[in-house]
TIGUMI-753780 format. One record per residue: x, y, z of N, C-alpha, C in turn. Coordinates in steps of 0.05 Angstrom, whole numbers, plus 5000, padded with zeros to 4 digits. Each point is the difference from the previous one (the first is absolute). Layout:
N
XYZXYZXYZ ...
end
This chain:
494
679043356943497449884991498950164977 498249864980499150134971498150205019 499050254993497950154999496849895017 500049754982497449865008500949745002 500449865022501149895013497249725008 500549734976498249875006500949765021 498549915010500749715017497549694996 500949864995498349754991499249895025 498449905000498449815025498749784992 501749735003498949824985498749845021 498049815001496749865006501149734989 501049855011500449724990498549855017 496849994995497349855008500049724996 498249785010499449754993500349954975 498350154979499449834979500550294975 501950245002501450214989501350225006 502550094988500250195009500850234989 499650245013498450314986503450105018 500150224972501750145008500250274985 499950165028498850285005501850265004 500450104967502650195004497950305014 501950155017497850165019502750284997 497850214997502650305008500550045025 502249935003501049995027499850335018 498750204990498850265011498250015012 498049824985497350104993498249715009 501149804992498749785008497949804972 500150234982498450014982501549714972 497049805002501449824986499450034973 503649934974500250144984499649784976 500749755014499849734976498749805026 499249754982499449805020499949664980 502949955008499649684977499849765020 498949794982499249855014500349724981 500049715021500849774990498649855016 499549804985498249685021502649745008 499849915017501449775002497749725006 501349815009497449815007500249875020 498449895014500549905024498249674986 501049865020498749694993500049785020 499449815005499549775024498050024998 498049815018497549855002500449905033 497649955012500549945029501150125019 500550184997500250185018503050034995 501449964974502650144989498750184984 502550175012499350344984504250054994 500250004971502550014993500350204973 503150165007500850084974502549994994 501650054975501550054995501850215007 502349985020500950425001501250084978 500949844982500650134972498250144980 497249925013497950164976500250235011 499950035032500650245010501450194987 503149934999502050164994498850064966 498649834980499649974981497550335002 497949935009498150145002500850275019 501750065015500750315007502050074973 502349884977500350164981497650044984 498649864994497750094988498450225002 499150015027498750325015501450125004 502750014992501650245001500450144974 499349764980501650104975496550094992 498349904995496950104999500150385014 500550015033500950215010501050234989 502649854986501750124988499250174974 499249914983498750054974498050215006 497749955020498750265005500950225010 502249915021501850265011500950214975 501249804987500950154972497950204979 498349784999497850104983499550315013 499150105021500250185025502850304996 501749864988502650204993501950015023 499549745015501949965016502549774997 502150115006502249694988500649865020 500849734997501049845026501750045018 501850264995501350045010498150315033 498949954994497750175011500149805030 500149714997499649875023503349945019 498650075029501950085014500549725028 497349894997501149765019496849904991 501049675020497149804998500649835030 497549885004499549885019497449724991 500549845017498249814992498149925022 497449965005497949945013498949654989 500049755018499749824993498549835015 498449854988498049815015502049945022 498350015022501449885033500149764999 501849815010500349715016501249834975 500250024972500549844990502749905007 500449704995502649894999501849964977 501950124993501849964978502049945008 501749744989502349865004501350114976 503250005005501250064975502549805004 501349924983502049784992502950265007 501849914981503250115013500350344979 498349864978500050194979497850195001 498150065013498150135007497750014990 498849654991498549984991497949745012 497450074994498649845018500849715000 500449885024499049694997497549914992 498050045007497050064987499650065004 495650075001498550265003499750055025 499650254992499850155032497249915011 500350025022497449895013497750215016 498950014983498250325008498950095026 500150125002498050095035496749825001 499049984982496849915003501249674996 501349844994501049735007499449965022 498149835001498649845026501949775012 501649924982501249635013501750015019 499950245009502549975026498450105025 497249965008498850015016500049875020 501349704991500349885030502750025012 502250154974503250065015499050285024 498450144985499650265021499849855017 496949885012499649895026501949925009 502249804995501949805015501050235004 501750224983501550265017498950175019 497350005001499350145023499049815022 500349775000500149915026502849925004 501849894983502950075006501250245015 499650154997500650325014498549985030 497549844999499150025021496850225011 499650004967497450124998499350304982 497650125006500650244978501950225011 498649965034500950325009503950035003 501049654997502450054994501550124979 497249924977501250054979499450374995 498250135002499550175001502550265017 500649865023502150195019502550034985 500749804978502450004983498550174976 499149914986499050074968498550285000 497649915013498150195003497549884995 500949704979497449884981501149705007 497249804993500149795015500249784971 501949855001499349854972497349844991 500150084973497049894980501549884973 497849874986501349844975500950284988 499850285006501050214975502550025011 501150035022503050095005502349824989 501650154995502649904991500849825007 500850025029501249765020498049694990 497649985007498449744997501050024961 500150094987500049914971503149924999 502050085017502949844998499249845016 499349955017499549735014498649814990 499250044974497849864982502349924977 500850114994503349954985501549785009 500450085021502149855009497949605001 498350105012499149675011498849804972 499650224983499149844969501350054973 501350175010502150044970503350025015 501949875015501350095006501949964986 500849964976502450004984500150344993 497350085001499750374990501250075022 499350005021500150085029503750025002 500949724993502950025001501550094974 499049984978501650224978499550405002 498850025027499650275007502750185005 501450094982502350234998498650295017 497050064994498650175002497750015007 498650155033497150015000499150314997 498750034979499150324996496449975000 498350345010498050034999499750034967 496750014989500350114974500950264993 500550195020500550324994502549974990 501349795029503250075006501149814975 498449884974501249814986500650184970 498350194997499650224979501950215013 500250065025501650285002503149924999 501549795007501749734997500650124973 499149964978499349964975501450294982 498550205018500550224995502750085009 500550095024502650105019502049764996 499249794984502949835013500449935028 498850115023500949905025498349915013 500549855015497349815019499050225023 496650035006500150175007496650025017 498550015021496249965000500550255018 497650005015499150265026498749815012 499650215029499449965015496149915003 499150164974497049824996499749934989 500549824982500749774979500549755021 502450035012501649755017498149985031 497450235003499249885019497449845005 499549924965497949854997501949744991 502449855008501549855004499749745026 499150095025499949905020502349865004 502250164985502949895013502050265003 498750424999501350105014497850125026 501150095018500050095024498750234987 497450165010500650274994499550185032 500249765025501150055024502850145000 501549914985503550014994500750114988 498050024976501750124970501749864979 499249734999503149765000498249784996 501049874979500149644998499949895027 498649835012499649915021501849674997 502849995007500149815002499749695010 498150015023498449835012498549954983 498650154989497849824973501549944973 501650144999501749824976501149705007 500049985026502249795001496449755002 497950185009497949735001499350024974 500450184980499549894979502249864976 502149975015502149904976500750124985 500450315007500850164975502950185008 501750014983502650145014499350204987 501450225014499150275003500950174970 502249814987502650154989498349974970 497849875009498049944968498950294989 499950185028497950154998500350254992 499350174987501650295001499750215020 502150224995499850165035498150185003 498550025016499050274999499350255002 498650174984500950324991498950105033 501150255005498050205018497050024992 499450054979497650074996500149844971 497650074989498949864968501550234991 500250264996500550264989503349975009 501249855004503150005003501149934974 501750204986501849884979501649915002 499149674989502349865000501349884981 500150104976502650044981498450134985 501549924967499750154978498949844980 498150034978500249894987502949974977 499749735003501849864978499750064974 503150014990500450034970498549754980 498849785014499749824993496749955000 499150125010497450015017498150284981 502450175002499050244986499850054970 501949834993499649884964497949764987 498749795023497349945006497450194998 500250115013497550195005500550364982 501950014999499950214970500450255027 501049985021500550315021503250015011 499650225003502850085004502349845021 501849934993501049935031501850155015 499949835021500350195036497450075004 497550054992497850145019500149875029 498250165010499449865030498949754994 500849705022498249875007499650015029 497149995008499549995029499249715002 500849935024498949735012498149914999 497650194985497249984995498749815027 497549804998498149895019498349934987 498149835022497749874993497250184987 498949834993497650234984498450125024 499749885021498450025021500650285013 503550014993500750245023500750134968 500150024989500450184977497150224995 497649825000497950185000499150165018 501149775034499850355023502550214992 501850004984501450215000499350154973 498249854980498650204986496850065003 499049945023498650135014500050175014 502850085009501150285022499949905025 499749725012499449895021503249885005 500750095032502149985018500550175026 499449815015501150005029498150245008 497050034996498850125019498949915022 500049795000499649785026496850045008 498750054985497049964999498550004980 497349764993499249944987497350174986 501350254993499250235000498549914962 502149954995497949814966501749814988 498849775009501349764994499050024973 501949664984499850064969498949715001 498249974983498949724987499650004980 502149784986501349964976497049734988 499650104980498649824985501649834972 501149835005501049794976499249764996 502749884982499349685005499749885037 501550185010499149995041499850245003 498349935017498450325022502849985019 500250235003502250155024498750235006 500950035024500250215024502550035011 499550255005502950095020499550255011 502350175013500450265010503350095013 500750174999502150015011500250025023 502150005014500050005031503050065009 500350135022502949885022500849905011 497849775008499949885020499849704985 502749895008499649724986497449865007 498649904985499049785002500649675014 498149925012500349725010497949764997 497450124981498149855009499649814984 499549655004500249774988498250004978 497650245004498049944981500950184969 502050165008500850094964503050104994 500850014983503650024999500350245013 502650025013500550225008502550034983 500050134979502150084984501450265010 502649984986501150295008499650104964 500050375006499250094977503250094984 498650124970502150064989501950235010 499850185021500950204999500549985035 500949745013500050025021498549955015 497250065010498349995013498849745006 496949954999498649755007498050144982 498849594988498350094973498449575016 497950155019498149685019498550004963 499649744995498749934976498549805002 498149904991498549754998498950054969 499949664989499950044974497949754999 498449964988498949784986499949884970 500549794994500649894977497550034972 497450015007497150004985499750304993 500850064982499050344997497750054964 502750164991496949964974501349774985 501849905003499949794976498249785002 499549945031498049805007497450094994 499350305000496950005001500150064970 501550044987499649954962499549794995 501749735014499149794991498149905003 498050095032496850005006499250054972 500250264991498350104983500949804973 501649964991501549834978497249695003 500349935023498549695008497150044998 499450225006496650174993499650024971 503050134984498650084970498750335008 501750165015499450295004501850124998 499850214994501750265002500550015026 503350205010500250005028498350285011 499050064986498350235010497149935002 499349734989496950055001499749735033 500850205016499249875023497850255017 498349885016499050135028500649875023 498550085017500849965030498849725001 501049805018500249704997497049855016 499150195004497449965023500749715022 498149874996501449845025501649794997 501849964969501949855010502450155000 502249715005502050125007502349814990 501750234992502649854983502450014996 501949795021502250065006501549964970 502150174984500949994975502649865005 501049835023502549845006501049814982 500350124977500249734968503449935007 501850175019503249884996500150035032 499249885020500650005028498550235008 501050145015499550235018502450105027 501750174987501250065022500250155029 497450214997498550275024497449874995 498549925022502149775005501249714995 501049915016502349784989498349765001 498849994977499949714986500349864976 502349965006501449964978499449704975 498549905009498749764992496750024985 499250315011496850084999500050014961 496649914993499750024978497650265007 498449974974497850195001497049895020 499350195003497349905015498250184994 496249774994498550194995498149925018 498350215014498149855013496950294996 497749875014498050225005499550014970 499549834977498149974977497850005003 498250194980496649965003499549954967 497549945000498549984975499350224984 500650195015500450384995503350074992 501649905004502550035003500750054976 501250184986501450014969502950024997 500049964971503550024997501650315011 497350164998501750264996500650025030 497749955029500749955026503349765008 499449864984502849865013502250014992 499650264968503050025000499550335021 499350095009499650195017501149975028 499049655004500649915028502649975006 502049874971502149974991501750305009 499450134996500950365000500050035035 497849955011499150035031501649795011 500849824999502249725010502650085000 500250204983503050064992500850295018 498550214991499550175012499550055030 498549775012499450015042503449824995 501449874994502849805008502250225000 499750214983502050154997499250235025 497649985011499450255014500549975030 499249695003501649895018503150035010 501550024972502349995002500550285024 499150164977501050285011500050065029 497349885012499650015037502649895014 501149804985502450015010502450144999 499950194973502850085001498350265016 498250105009498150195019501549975025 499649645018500950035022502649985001 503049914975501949975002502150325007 496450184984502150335008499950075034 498249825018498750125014497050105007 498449954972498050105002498249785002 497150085014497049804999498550094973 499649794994499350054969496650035003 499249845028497350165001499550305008 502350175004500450205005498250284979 497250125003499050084993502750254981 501750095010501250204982502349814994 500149785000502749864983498449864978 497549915007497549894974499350254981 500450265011499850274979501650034982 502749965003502250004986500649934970 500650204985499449954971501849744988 500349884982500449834999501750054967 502349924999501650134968499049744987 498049964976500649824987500949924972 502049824999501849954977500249784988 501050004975500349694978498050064989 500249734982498049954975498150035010 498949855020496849985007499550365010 501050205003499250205011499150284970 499749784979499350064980497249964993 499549795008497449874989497250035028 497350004988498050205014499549805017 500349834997498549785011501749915031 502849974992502149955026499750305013 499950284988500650145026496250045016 498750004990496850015011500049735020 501649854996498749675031502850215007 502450014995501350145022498050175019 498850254987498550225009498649885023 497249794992499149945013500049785014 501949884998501649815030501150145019 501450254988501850005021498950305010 497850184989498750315013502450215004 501549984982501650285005501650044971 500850285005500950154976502649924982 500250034978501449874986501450194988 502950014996502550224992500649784961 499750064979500149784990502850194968 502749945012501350174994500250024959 500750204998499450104966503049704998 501450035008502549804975500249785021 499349824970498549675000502849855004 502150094997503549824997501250085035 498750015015501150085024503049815008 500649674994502849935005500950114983 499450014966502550154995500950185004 497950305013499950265006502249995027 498749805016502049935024503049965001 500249734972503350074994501950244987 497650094995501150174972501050205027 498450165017501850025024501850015013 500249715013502849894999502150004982 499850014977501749994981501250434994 498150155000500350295008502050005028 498349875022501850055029503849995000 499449634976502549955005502850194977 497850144988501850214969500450235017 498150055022501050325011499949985025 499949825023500250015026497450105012 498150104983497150125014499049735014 498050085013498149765020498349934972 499549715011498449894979497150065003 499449995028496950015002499250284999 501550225007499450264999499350154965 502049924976500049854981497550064988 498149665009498149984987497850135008 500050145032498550185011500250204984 501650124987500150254988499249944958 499449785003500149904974497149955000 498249885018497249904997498550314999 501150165015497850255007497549985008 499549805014497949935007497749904977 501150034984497649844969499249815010 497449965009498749685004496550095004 499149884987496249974998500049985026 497650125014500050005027496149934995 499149635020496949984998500050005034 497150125000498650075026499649665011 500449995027498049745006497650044997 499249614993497349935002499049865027 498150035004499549815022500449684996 502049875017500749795008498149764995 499749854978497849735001501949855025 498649995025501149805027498749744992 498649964989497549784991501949754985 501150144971501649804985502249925018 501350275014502549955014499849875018 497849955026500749845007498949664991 498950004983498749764985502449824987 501650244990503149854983501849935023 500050165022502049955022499049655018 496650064998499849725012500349814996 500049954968500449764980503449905010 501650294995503049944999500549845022 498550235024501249815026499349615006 497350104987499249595004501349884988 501150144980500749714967503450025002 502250185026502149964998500949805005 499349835014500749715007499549834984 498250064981500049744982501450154978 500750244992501250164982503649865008 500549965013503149855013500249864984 497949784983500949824988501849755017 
end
C-alpha cells in the first residue's frame, strides 16, 4: 500500500451522486466530487436512467480526482472503493448488461396495490415479516417487479438481469455480479431469517432466482477487483479493492459507528428528500409497522422511513413565495406535507392536507406547520423502531435519549429547532455532512485491509458532533398534529 493510503466512498442518491476520496488512517476527507442525474414520471412515477448513474459516478470521481491531485496526491494513492445506493430500486438489464428501461425508484408509488395483493398472498404482514423482517409497500422491490411484470411484461420477460441500484454500479466496476446482505433486505424477496433468497417468494413473485446476483457476507466483503476497463473510465488504478458496498440506509449507520449494540442508545434521524430513522441492533426485527432490515456489517438496522421530508416542505414554502427558513411555529393549524403518498405511515394514495385556518393564520405559520407535519410523521416513525429494539418509547429514560441527527435538513435552523421541540431531547448533530459516503468509504478501507468496518468509522468520527441540550417538549402541537393524522387516515387511504 502507498504511504497514505486513500479509499473512495461513493453516495449514489435519488437525484446525485458524491464521491468521497477519504485517508484511509485518519478518516479525514481529502477531495469530494460530485454529479446530478435526473429522476422523472408524474403520478406517482418516480424514474431514472442507470446509465446516468454509471455516467454521474465517473464524473464525481474524476471532479474527486482533480482535487485529490490538486492536494499532491496521485491516483494511484487510491486503494479500493465501495458504493452506497438508494435502497429498493428496480433495474432490469438485457443479455449485454444494459438496461431494458428506467429503473424504477424507491419513492414510485404505482405498485401499491401489487404490495397489498403480496401481502395478503403470503397471508398477511406478520407472515411477511417472519420471512423478511419488512412487510410489502409501493417502495419495495418485490411490489415494483410485480408492477413490471402485470403492465410492462415484454420488460419483465427480456430480463437477462435483476440488480439493486448499488449492485448495478458495483457490477460496473468489479465486472462480477454481486449485492449484501442490507441492500437485498429491502427486497422482500431475501430472508434475513435465513440469510438467502427466499425461494417461496420468488416463486409468488415470478422471478427465477438465477436473475439475481449472490450474496456477499457483509457490504465490506471484497468482491473483486476493479477492471482494466472500468479503471480506464474513471482515471484509477486497476485491481483496487471492490467491496460489495450497500444501501445508503446501512451505509450511514456504518458511518455513524452504529452496529450491533442492540440498544437504542442514539438512534439516527436522517433528514432528506425522506425522513428516516433507525438504530442498530442484534436482535432481528419483526415488526409490521417498519422494515426490519439486516445491516451492512451483519447485524440488524429496524428502520422506518417516510416519503415527505424537506423536499415537500420547500415546496410549501415554494407555493407561499418564502424562503425555507422564514417559517414559525404553525399555531393552530395543521399540515400534513403528503405531496407523493406517504409511506410511515402507509398511505400510499394520501395527498396533502391542511386544516385549523384562522383569519390570524400567516404564510410564515403554515409553512411552519408544513415543518411540524413532517417532523411529528417522522417522530412517529422512530417510536417504532423504539419498540422494534424492545423498548417503550413512553419510557421516561428511552424519551432522554440523545438523538444523532443527519442529512440535509440537519443543516438548516428551522428543521433541527421543530425537531428540538417536538421531540424534548438532546441532539448529537455530527461535524461530516457525507455520512453514506463516509460509510462506504469504510467499507471500501474494510474490504483493502480486512479491518472492521464499523470500528473504522468509530475511530474516524472521534466523536466530532455539535451536541444541543433539550428543550421542553411542545405536547400541545404534538398532540394536535397526531390528532389530525389519526382522524384524516382513513380518508388519507384515498
Amino acid at each position: 500500500m502507498p504511504t497514505q493510503a486513500v479509499v473512495i466512498g461513493v453516495d449514489s442518491s435519488t437525484q446525485s451522486t458524491k464521491a468521497a476520496f477519504i485517508d484511509a488512517a485518519t478518516g479525514r476527507t481529502l477531495a469530494v466530487g460530485r454529479a446530478a442525474h435526473q429522476v422523472s414520471g408524474a403520478g406517482g412515477a418516480r424514474e431514472s436512467d442507470p446509465e446516468e448513474w454509471w455516467h454521474a459516478l465517473r464524473g464525481a470521481v474524476a471532479a474527486g480526482l482533480k482535487e485529490l491531485r490538486d492536494s499532491g496526491l496521485p491516483a494511484s494513492a487510491v486503494t479500493g472503493i465501495a458504493v452506497a445506493g438508494q435502497q429498493h430500486g428496480l433495474v432490469v438489464l438485457d443479455r449485454a448488461g444494459r438496461p431494458v428501461r428506467p429503473a424504477l425508484l424507491w419513492n414510485d408509488t404505482r405498485s401499491a396495490p401489487q404490495a397489498a395483493a403480496l401481502t395478503e398472498a403470503l397471508g398477511g404482514p406478520d407472515a411477511w415479516t417472519a420471512r423478511t423482517g419488512s412487510v410489502p409497500v409501493a417502495s419495495m422491490t418485490a411490489a415494483k417487479w410485480q408492477w413490471l411484470r402485470e403492465h410492462e411484461p415484454h420488460a419483465a420477460e427480456a430480463a437477462a438481469a435483476v440488480r439493486l441500484p448499488h449492485d448495478f454500479l458495483t457490477e460496473r466496476l468489479a465486472g462480477v455480479a454481486a449485492t449484501d446482505p442490507g441492500d437485498a433486505s429491502g427486497t422482500c424477496w431475501y430472508s434475513t431469517a435465513t440469510g438467502a433468497y427466499d425461494p417461496e417468494l420468488l416463486e409468488l413473485i415470478g422471478l427465477d432466482a438465477a436473475l439475481l446476483p449472490p450474496v456477499a457476507a457483509t457490504g465490506a466483503a471484497r468482491i473483486g477487483s476493479l477492471t482494466a476497463s472500468a479503471a480506464a473510465e474513471l482515471g484509477l488504478p486497476a485491481g483496487i479493492a471492490v467491496a460489495a458496498g450497500t444501501g445508503d440506509n446501512m451505509a450511514a449507520a456504518v458511518g455513524l459507528g452504529l452496529g450491533g449494540a442492540g440498544l437504542l442508545d442514539h438512534p439516527a434521524l436522517s433528514l432528506g428528500t425522506s425522513g428516516t430513522v433507525f438504530a442498530a441492533s442484534r436482535t432481528r426485527p419483526t415488526s409490521a409497522a417498519l422494515a426490519g432490515f439486516a445491516a451492512a456489517d451483519g447485524t440488524y438496522l429496524p428502520l422506518a422511513c417516510t416519503l415527505n421530508c424537506t423536499l415537500a416542505v420547500d415546496k410549501v414554502a415554494e407555493l407561499l413565495g418564502l424562503d425555507r427558513a422564514d417559517a414559525v411555529p404553525g399555531g393552530e393549524a395543521v399540515l400534513l406535507p403528503y405531496l407523493d403518498g406517504e409511506r410511515t405511515p402507509d398511505l400510499p394514495a394520501a395527498s396533502g392536507l391542511l386544516t385549523g385556518l384562522r383569519h390570524t393564520t400567516t404564510r410564515q405559520q403554515l409553512l411552519g406547520a408544513a415543518y411540524e407535519g413532517a417532523v411529528v410523521t417522522v417522530l412517529r416513525a422512530l417510536d417504532e423502531v423504539a419498540r422494534a429494539c424492545g423498548l417503550d418509547p413512553a419510557d421516561p429514560d428511552v424519551a432522554a435519549r440523545p438523538l444523532r441527527l443527519v442529512g440535509g435538513g440537519a443543516q438548516g435552523r428551522m428543521w433541527v429547532e421543530t425537531v428540538r421541540r417536538l421531540s424534548g431531547r438532546p441532539l448529537l448533530i455530527p461535524e461530516d455532512r457525507e455520512l453514506v459516503a463516509l460509510g462506504a468509504a469504510a467499507l471500501a478501507a474494510s474490504a483493502a485491509t480486512g479491518d472492521d468496518p464499523v470500528a473504522l468509522a468509530n475511530g474516524w468520527q472521534g466523536g466530532n458532533a455539535a451536541e444541543l441540550p433539550p428543550v421542553e417538549r411542545d405536547m400541545e402541537t404534538w398532540e394536535r398534529v397526531c390528532g389530525v393524522l389519526e382522524r384524516a387516515a382513513p380518508t388519507l387511504l384515498g
